[in-house]
N, C-alpha and C positions, 0 to 999 in steps of 0.2 A: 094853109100857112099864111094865110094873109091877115090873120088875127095877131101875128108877132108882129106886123106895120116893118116887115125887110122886103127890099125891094129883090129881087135874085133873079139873074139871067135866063133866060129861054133856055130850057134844060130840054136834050132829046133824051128820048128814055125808051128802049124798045124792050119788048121782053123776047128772049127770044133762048131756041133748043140749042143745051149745051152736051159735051162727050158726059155719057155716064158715069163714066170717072172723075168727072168735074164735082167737085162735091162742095165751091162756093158756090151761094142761092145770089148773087148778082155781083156785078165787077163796073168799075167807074172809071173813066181816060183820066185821069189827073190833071185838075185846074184846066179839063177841057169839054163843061159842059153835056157829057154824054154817060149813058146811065144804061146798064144791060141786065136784066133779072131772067133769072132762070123761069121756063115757064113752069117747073115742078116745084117752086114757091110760087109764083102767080098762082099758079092753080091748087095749093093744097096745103098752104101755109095757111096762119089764121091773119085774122086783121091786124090784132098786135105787131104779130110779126112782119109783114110785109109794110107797114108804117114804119118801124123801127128801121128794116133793110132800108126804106125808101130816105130815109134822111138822114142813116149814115151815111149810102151812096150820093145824096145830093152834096153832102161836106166833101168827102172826095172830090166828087166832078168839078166843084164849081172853086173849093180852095185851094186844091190841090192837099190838103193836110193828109198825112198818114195814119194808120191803127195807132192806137194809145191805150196799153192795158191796162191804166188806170180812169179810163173813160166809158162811162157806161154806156155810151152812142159807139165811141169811137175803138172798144175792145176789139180784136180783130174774130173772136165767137160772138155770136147771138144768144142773147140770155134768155134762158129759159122761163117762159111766163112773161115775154116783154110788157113793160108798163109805157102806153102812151102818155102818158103825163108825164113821164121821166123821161124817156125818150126827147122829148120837145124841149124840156128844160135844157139838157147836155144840146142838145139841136141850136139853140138861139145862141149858146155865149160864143158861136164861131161868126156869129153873123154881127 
């Protein structure tokens, strides 16, 4: 992230086991720096995807902004086949 030239707060981010009926791949404290990813995405998502999770989740923590279903970062699903170059575009205009 440091190729977009924003500067962005010390973000904790742990991964960590959710109830099996939890069937979001990670959740953000709102406008409070903190970032929780399922470890069944850590471990078995692909790259795209856990990029994509990981910079919705940072807009979350760090803006506090909510889902926006006309936002391809900020849809409250994960798109299937994420594009990290899309991802980052929708990523930077919050910043």
């Amino acid at each position: 992230l440091r190729a977009i030239d924003k500067d962005l707060p010390r973000i904790e981010v742990r991964i960590v086991d959710t109830d099996p009926s939890v069937t979001a791949c990670a959740y953000a404290y709102l406008g409070q720096n903190i970032v929780h990813i399922s470890t069944k995405w850590a471990k078995h998502g692909t790259a795209a995807e856990f990029y994509h999770i990981v910079l919705h989740e940072i807009v979350h923590a760090v803006t506090g902004f909510r889902h926006d279903n006309d936002c391809y970062l900020m849809h409250p699903h994960l798109p299937h086949n994420p594009k990290p170059e899309k991802s980052l575009a929708a990523f930077v205009k919050y910043f």
